[in-house]
C-alpha positions, 0 to 999 in steps of 0.5 A: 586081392580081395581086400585091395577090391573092397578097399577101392570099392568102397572108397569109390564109393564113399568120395562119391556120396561125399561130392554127391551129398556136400552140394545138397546140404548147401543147397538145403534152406530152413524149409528143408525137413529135419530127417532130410537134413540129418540123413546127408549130414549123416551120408556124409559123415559116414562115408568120411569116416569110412574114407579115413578107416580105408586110408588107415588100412583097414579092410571094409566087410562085402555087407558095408560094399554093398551098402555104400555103393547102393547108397552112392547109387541112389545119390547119382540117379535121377531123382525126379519122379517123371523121368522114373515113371511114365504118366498117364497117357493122354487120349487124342480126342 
């Protein structure tokens, strides 16, 4: 029950980084940085390969889980820095 869990976790999570990451690497122009480039091309590489080796059968350890899901989790949030951070208030005068 426990292999079955990981398995459908981490193949969550890897289709989810692979829908999250292809549309990014589109949208990516010549001005896109190097290291941004290479960490969704390297986000999406991973998490085929990861697709691929739980379709083959085999059972993804809890530390790869939780890596995952926390990089799946951080392609879905909200990125932008005003909605995770107020600015300081302005003072009526």
């Amino acid at each position: 029950m426990t292999a079955l869990l990981l398995q459908t976790i981490v193949l969550l999570a890897a289709m989810v980084i692979l829908v999250r990451a292809e549309p990014a690497l589109n949208r990516m122009g010549r001005s896109t940085p190097i290291l941004i480039r290479a960490s969704f091309h390297l986000l999406a590489l991973g998490a085929a390969a990861q697709i691929v080796t739980i379709l083959a059968g085999e059972v993804p350890s809890w530390p790869t889980a939780i890596v995952v899901v926390g990089a799946a989790s951080l392609l879905v949030c909200e990125r932008r820095l005003r909605v995770l951070c107020r600015g300081p208030q302005r003072v009526a005068r």
